[in-house]
mmCIF file of the N, C-alpha and C atoms, coordinates in Angstrom:
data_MODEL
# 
_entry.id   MODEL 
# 
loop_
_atom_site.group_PDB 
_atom_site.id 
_atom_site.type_symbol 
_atom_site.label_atom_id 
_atom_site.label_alt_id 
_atom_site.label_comp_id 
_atom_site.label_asym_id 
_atom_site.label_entity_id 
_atom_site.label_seq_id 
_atom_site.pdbx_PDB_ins_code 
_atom_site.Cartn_x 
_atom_site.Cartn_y 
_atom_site.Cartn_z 
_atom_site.occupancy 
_atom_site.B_iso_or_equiv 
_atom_site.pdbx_formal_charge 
_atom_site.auth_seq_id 
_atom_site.auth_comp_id 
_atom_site.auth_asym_id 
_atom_site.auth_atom_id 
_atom_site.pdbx_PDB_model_num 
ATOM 1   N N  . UNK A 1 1  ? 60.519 -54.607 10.751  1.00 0.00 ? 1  UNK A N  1 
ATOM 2   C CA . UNK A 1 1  ? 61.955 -54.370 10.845  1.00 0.00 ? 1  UNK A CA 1 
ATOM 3   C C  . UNK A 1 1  ? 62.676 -55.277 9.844   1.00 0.00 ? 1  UNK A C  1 
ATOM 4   N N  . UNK A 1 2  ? 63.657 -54.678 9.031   1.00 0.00 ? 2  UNK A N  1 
ATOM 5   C CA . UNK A 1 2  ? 64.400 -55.664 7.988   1.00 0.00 ? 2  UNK A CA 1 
ATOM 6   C C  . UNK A 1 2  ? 65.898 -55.742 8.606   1.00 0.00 ? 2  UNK A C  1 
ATOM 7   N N  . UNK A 1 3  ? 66.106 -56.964 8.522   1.00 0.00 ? 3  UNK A N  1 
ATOM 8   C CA . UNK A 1 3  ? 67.506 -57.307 8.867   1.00 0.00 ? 3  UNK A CA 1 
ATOM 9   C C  . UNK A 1 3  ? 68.522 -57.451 7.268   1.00 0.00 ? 3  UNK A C  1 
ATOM 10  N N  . UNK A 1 4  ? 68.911 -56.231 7.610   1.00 0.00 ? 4  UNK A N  1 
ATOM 11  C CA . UNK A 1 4  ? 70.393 -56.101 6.453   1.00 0.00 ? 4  UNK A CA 1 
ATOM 12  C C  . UNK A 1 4  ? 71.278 -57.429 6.577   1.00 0.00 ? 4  UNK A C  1 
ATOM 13  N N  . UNK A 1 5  ? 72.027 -58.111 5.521   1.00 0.00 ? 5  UNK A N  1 
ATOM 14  C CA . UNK A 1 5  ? 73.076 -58.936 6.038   1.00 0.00 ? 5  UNK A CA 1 
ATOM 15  C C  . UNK A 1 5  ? 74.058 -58.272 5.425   1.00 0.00 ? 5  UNK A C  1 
ATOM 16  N N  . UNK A 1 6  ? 75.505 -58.116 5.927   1.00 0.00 ? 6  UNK A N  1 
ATOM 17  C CA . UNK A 1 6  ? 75.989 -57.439 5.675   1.00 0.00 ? 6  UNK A CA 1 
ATOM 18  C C  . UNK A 1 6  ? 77.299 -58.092 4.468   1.00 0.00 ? 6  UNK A C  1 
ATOM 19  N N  . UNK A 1 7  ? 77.400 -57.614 3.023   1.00 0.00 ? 7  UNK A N  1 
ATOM 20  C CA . UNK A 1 7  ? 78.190 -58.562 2.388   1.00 0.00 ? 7  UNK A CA 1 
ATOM 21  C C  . UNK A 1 7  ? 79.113 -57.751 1.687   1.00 0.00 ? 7  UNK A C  1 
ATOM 22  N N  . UNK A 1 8  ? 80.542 -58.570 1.836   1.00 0.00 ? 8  UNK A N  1 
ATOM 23  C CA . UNK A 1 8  ? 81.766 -57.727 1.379   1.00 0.00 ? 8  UNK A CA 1 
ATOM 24  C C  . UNK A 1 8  ? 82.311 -58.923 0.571   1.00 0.00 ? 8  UNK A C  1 
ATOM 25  N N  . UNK A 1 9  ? 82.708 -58.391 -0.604  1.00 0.00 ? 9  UNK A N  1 
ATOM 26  C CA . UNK A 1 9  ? 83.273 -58.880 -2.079  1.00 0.00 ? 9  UNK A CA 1 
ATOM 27  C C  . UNK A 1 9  ? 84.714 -59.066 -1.328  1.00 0.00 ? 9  UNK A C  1 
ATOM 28  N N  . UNK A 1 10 ? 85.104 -60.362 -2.167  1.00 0.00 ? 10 UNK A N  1 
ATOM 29  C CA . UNK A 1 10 ? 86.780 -60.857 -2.436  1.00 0.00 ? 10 UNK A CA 1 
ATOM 30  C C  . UNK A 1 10 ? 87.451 -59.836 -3.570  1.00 0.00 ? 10 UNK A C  1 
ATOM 31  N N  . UNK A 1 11 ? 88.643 -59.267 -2.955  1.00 0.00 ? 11 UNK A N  1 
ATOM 32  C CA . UNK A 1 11 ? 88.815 -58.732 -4.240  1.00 0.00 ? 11 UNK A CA 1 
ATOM 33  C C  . UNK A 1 11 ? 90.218 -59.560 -4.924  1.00 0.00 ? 11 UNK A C  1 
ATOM 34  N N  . UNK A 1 12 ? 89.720 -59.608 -6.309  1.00 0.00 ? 12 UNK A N  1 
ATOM 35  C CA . UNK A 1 12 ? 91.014 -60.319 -6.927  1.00 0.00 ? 12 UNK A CA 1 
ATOM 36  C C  . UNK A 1 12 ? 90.015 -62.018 -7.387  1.00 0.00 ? 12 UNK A C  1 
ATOM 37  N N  . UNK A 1 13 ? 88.769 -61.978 -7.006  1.00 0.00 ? 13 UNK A N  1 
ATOM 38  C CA . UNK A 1 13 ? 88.662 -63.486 -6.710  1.00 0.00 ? 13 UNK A CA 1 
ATOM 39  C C  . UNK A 1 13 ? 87.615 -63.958 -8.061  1.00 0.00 ? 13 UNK A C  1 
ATOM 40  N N  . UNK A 1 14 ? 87.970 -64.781 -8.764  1.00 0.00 ? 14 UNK A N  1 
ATOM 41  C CA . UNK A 1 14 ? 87.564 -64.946 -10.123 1.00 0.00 ? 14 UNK A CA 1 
ATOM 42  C C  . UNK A 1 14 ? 86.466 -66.395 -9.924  1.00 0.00 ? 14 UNK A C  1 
ATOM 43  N N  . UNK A 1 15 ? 85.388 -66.054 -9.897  1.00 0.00 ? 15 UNK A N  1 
ATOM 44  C CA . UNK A 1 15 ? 84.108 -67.162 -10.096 1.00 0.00 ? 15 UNK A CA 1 
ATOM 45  C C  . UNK A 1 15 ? 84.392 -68.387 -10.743 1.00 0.00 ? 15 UNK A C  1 
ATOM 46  N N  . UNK A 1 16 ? 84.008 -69.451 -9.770  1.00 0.00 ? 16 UNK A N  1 
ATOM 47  C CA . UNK A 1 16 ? 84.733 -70.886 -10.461 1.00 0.00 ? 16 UNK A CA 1 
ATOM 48  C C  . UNK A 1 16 ? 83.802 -71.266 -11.752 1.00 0.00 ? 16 UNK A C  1 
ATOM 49  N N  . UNK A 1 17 ? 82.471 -70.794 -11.545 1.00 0.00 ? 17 UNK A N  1 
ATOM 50  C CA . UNK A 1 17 ? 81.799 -70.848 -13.063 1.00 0.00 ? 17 UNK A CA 1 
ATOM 51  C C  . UNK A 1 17 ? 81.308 -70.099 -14.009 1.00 0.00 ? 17 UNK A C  1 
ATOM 52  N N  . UNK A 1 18 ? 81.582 -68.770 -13.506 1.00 0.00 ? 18 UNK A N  1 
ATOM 53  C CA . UNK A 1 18 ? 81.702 -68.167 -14.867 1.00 0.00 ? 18 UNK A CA 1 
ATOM 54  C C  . UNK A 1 18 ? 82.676 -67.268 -15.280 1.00 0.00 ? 18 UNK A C  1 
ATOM 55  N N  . UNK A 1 19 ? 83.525 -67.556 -13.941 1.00 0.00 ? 19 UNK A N  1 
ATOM 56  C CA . UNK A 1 19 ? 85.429 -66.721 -14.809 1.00 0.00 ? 19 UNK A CA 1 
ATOM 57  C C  . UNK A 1 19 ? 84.931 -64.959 -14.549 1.00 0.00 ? 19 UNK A C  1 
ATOM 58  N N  . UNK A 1 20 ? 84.230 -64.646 -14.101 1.00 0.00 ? 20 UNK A N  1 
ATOM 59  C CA . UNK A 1 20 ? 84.080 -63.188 -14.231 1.00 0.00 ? 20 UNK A CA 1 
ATOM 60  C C  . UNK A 1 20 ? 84.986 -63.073 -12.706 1.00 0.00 ? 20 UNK A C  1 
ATOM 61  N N  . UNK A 1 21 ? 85.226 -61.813 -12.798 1.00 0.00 ? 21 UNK A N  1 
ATOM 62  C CA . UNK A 1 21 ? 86.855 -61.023 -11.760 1.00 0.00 ? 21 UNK A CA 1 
ATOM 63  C C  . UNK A 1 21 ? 85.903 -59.976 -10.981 1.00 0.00 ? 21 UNK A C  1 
ATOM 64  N N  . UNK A 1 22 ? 86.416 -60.448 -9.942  1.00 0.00 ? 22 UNK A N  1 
ATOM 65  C CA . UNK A 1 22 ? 85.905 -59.520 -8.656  1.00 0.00 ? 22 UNK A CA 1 
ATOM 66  C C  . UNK A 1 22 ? 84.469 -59.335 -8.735  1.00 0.00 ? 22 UNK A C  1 
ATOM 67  N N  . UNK A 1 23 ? 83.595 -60.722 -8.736  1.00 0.00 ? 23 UNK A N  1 
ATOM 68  C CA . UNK A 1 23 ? 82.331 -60.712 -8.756  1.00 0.00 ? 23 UNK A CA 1 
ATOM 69  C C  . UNK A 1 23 ? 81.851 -61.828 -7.799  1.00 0.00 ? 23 UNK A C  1 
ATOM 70  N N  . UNK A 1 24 ? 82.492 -62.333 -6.716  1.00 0.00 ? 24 UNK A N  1 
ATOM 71  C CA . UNK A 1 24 ? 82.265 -62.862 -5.253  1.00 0.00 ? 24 UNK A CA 1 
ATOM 72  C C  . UNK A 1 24 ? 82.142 -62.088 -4.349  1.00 0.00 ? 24 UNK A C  1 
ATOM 73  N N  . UNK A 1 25 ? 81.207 -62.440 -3.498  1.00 0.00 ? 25 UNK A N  1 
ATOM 74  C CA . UNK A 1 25 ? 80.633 -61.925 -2.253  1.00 0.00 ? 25 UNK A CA 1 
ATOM 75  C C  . UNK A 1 25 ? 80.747 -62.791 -1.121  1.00 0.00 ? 25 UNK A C  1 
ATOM 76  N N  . UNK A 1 26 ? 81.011 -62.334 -0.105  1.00 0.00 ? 26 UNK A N  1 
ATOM 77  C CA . UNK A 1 26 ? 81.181 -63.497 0.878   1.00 0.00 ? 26 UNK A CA 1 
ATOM 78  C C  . UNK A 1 26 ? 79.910 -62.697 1.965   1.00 0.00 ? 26 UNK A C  1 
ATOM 79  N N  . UNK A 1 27 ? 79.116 -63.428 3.064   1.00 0.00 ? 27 UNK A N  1 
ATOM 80  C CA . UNK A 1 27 ? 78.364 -63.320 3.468   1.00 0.00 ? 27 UNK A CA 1 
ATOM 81  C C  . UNK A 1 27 ? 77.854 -64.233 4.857   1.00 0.00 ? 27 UNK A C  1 
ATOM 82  N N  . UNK A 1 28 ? 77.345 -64.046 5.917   1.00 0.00 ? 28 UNK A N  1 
ATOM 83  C CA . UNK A 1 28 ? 77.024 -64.488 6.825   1.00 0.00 ? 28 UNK A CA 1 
ATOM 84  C C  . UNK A 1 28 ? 74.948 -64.784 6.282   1.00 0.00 ? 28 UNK A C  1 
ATOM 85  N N  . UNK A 1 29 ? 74.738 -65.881 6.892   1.00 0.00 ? 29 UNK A N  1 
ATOM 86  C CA . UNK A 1 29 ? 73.051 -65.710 6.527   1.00 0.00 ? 29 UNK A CA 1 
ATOM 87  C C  . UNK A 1 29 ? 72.531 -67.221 7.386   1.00 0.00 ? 29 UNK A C  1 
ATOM 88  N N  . UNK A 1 30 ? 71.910 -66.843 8.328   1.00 0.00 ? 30 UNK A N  1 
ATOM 89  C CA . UNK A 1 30 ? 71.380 -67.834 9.697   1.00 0.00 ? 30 UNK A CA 1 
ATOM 90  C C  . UNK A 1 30 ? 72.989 -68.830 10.175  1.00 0.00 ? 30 UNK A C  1 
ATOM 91  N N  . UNK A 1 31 ? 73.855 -67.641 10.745  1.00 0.00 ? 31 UNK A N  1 
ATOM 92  C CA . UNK A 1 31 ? 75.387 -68.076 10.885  1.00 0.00 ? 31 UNK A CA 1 
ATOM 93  C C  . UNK A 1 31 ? 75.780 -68.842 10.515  1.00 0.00 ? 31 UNK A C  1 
ATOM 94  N N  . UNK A 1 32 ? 75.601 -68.780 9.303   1.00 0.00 ? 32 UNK A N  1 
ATOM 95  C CA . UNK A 1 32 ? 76.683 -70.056 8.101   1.00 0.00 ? 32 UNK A CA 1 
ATOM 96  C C  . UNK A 1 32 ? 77.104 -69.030 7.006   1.00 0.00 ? 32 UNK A C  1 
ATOM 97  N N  . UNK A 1 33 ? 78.052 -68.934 6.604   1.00 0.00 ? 33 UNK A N  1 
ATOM 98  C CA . UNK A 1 33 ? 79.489 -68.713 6.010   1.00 0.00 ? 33 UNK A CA 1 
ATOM 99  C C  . UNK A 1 33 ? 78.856 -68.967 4.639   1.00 0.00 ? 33 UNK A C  1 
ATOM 100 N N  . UNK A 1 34 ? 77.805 -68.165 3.479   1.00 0.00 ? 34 UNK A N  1 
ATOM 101 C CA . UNK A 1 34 ? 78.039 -68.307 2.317   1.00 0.00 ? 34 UNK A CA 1 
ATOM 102 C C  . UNK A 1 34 ? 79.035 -67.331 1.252   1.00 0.00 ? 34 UNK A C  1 
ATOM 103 N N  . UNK A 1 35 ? 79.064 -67.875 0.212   1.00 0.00 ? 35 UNK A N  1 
ATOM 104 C CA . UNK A 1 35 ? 80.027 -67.266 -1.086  1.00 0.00 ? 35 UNK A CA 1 
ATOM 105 C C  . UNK A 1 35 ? 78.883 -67.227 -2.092  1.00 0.00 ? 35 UNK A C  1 
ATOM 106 N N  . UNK A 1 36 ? 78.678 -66.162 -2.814  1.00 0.00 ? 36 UNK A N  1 
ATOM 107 C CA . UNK A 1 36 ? 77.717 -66.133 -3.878  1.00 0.00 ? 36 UNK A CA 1 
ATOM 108 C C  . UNK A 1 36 ? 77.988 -65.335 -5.198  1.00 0.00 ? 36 UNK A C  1 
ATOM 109 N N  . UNK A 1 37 ? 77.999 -65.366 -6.457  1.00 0.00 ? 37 UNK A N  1 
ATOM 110 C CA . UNK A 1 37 ? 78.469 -64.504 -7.718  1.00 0.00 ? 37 UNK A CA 1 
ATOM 111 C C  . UNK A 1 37 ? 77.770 -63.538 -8.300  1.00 0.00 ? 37 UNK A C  1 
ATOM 112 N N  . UNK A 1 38 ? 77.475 -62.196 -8.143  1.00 0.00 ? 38 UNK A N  1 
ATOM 113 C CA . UNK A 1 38 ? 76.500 -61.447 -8.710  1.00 0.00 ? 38 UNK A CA 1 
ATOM 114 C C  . UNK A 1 38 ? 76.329 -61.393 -10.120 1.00 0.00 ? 38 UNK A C  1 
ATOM 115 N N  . UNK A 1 39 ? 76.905 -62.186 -10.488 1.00 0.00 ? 39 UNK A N  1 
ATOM 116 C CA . UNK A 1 39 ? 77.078 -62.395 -12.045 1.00 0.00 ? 39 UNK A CA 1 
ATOM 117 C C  . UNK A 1 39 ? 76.077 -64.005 -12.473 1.00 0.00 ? 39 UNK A C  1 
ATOM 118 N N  . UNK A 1 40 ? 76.535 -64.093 -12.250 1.00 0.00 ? 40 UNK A N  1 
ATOM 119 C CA . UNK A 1 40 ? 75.698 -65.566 -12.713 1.00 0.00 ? 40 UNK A CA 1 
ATOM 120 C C  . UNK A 1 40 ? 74.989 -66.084 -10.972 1.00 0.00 ? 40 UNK A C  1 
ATOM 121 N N  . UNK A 1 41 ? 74.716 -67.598 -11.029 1.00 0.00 ? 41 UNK A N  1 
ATOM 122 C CA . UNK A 1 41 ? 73.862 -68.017 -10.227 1.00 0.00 ? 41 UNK A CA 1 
ATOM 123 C C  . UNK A 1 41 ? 74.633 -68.862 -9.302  1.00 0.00 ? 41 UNK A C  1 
ATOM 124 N N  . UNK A 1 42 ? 76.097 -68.713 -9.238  1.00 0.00 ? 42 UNK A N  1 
ATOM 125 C CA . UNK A 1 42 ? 76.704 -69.780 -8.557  1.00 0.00 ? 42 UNK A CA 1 
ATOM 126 C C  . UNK A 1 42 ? 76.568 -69.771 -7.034  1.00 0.00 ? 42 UNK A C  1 
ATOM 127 N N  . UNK A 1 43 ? 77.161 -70.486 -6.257  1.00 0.00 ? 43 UNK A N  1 
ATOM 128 C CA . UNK A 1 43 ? 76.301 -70.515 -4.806  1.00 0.00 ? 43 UNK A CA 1 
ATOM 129 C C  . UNK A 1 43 ? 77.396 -71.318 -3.961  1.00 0.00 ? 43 UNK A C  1 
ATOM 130 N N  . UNK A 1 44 ? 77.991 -71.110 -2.749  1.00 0.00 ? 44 UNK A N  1 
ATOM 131 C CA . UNK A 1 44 ? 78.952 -72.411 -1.927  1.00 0.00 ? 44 UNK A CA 1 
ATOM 132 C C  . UNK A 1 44 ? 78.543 -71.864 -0.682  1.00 0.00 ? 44 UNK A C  1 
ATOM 133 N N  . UNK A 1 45 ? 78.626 -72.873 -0.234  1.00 0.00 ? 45 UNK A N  1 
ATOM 134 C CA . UNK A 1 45 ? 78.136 -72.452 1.763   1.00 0.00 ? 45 UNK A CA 1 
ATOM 135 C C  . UNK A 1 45 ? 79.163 -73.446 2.287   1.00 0.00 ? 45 UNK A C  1 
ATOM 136 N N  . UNK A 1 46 ? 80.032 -72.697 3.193   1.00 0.00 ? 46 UNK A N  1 
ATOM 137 C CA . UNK A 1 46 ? 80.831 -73.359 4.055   1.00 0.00 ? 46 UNK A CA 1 
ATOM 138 C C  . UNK A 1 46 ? 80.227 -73.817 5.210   1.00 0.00 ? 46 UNK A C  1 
ATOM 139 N N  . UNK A 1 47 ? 80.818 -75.191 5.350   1.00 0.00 ? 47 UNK A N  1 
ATOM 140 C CA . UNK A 1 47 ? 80.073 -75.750 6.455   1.00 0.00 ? 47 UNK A CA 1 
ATOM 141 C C  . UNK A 1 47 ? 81.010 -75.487 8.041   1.00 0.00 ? 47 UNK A C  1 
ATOM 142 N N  . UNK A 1 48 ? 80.739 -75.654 8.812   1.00 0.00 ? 48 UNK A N  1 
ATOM 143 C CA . UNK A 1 48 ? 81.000 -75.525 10.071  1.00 0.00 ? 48 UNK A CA 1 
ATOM 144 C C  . UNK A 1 48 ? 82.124 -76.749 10.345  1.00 0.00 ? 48 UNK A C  1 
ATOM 145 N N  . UNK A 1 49 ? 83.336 -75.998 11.148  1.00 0.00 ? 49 UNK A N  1 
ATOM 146 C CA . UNK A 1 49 ? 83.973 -77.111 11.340  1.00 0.00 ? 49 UNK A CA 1 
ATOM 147 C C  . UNK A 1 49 ? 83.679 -78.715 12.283  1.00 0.00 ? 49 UNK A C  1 
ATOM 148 N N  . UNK A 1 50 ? 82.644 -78.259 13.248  1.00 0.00 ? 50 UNK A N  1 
ATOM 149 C CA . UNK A 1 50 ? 82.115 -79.131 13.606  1.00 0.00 ? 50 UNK A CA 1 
ATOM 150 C C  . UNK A 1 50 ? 81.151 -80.026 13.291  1.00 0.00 ? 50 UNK A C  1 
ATOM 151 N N  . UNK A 1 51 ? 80.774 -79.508 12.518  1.00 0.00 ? 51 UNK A N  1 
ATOM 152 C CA . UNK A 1 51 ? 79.804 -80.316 11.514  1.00 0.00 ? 51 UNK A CA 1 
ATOM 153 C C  . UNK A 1 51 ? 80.254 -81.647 10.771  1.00 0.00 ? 51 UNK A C  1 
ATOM 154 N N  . UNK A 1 52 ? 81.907 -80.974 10.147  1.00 0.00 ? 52 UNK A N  1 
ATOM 155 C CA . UNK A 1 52 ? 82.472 -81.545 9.213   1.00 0.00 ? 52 UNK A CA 1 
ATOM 156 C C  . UNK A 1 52 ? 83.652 -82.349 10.138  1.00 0.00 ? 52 UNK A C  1 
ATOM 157 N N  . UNK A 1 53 ? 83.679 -82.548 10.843  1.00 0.00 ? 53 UNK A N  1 
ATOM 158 C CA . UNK A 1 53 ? 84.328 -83.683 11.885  1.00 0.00 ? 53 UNK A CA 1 
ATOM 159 C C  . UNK A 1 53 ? 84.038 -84.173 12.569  1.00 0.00 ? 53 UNK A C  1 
ATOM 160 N N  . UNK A 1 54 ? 82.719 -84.000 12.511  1.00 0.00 ? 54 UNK A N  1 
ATOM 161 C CA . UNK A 1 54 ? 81.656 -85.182 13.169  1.00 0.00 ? 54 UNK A CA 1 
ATOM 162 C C  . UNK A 1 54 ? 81.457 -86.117 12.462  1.00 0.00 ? 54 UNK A C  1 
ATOM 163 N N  . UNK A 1 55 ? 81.217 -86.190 10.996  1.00 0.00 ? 55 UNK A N  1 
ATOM 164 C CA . UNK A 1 55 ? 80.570 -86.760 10.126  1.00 0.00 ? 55 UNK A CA 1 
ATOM 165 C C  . UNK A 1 55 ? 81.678 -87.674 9.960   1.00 0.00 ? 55 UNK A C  1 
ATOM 166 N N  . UNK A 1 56 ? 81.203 -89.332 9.372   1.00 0.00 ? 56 UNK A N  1 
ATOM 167 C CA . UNK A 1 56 ? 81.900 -90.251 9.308   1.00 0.00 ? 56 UNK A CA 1 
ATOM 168 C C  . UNK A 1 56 ? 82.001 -90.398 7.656   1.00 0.00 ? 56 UNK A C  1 
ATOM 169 N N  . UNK A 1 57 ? 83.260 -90.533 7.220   1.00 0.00 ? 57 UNK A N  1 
ATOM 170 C CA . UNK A 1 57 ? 83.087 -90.924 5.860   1.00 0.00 ? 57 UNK A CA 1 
ATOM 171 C C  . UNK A 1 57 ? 82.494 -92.061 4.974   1.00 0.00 ? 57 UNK A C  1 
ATOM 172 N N  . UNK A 1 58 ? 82.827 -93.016 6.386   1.00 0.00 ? 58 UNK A N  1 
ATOM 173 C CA . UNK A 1 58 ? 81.633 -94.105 4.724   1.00 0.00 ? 58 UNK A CA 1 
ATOM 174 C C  . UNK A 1 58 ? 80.481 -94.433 5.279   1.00 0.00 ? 58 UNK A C  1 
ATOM 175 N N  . UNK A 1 59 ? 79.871 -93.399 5.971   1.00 0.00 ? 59 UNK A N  1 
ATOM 176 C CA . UNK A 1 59 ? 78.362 -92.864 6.271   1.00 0.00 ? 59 UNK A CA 1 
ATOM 177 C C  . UNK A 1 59 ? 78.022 -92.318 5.496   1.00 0.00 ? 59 UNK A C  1 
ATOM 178 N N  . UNK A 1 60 ? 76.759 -92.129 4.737   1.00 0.00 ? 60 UNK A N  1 
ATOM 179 C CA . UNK A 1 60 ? 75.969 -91.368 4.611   1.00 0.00 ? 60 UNK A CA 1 
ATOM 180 C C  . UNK A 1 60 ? 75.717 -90.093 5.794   1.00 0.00 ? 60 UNK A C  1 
ATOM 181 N N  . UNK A 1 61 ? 75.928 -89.546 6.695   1.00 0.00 ? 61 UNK A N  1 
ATOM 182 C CA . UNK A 1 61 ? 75.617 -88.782 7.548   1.00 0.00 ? 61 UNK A CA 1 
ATOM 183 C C  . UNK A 1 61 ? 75.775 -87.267 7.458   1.00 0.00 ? 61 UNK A C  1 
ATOM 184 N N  . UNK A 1 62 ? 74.503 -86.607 7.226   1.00 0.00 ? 62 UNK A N  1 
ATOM 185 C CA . UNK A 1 62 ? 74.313 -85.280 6.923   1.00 0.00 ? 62 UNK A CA 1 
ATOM 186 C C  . UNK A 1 62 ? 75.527 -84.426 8.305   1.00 0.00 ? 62 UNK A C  1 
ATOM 187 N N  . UNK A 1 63 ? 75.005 -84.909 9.850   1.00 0.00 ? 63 UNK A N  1 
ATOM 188 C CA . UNK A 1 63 ? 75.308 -84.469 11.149  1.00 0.00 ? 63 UNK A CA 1 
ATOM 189 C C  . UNK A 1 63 ? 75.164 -85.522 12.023  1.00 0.00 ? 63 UNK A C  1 
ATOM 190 N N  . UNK A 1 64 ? 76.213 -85.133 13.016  1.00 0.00 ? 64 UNK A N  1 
ATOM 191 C CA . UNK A 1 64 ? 75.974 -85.891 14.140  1.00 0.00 ? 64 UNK A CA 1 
ATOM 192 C C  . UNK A 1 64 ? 75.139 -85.134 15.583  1.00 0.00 ? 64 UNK A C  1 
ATOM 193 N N  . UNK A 1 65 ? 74.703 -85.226 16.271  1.00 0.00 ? 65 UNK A N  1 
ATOM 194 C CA . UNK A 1 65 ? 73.589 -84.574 17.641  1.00 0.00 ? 65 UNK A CA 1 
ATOM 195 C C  . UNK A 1 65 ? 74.425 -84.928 18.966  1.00 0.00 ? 65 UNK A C  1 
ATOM 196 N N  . UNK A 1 66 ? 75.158 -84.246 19.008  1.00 0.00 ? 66 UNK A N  1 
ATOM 197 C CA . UNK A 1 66 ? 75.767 -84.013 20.480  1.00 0.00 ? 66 UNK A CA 1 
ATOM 198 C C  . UNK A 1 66 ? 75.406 -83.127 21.205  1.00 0.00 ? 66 UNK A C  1 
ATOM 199 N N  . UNK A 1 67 ? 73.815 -83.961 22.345  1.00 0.00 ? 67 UNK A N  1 
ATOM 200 C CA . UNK A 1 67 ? 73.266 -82.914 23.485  1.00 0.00 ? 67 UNK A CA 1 
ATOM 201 C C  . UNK A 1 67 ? 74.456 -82.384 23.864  1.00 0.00 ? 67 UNK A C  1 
# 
């Protein structure tokens, strides 16, 4: 069985590295929030808001583990 992920383009939305127009994809993939460019190789994964307010700034700390 293949699991489709299902991905719908920004429209209007111009690639921060290679300037090409309406060539972002936005995408779900093991429920994290990526952005990817079918044009070149660029790549951003949004992180989770909880993730990102856990974390202490003048840590080093990837995550925090709240059983």
């Amino acid at each position: 069985m293949t699991n489709k992920t299902k991905k719908r383009f920004i429209a209007g939305a111009t690639c921060p590295q290679c300037k090409s127009l309406d060539s972002l994809m936005l995408f779900f993939e093991n429920n994290v929030e990526k952005l990817a460019c079918v044009k070149c190789d660029y790549a951003e994964t949004q992180t989770q808001e909880k993730v990102s307010s856990a974390t202490r700034p003048s840590e080093n700390v990837i995550g925090v583990f709240k059983p």
